[in-house]
C-alpha positions in Angstrom: -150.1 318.3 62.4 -153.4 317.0 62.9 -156.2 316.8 60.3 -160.1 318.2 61.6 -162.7 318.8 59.4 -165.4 320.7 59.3 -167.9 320.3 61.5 -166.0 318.0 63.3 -166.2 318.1 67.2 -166.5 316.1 70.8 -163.2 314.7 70.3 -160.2 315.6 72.7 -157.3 317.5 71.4 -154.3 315.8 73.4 -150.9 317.6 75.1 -147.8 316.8 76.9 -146.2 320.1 77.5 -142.2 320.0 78.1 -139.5 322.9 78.0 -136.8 323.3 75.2 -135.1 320.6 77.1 -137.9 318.4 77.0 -139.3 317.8 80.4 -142.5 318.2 81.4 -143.8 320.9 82.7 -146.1 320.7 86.1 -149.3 321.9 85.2 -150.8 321.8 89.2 -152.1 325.2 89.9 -151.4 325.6 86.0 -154.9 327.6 84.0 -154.3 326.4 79.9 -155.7 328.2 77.5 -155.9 326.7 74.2 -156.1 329.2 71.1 -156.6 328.5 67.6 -157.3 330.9 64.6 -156.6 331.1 61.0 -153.3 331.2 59.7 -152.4 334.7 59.3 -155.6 336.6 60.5 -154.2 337.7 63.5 -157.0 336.8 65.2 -158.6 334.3 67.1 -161.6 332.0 65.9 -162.3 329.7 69.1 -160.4 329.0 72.3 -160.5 327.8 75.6 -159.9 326.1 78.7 -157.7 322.9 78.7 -158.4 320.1 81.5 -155.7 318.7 83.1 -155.3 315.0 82.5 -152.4 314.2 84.7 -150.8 317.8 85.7 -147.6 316.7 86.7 -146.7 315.2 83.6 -148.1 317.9 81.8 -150.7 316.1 80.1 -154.1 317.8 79.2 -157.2 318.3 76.7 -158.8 320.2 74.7 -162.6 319.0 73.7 -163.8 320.4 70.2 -167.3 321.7 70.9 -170.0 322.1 68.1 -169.6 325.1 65.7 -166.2 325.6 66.1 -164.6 324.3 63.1 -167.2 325.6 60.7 -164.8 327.7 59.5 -162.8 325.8 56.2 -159.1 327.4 56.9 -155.6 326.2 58.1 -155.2 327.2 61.2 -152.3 328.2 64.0 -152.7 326.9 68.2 -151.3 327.8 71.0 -151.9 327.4 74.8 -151.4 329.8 77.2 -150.2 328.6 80.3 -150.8 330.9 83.9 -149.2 330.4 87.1 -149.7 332.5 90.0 -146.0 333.6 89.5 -145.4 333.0 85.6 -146.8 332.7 82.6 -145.6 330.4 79.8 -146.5 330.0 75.9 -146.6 327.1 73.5 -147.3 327.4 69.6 
């Protein structure tokens, strides 16, 4: 669990991405989406595009941008991960 605060951003919010098994996925040709909302809303407050770091180790980031965690809450993530074949999701 990680700890932000509000009106906390233009830090990275950092991934490695493995099966149930626990290897890595290969993100090349990957698009992320990273989703975050309140716990229980069913909604979602902010999300966005992840930037591979090294996408076959399935390593990326998520930059907090200002205004997005102005919001007090507890909140759920997720990233959506697209292939040209498959999609894949993470909570």
């Amino acid at each position: 669990m990680k700890s932000i605060y509000k009106g906390d951003y233009g830090y990275e919010l950092s991934f490695t991405i493995q099966d149930s098994s626990g290897t890595r996925l290969d993100l090349t040709s990957g698009t992320i989406l990273f989703k975050a909302g309140i716990v229980n809303s069913g909604s979602t407050t902010f999300s966005g595009l992840c930037v591979p770091d090294i996408a076959i180790s399935g390593t990326c980031h998520y930059t907090l941008t200002s205004g997005l965690t102005n919001t007090i809450g507890v909140y759920d993530a997720q990233l959506n991960i697209s292939y040209p074949t498959k999609n894949n999701t993470v909570s």
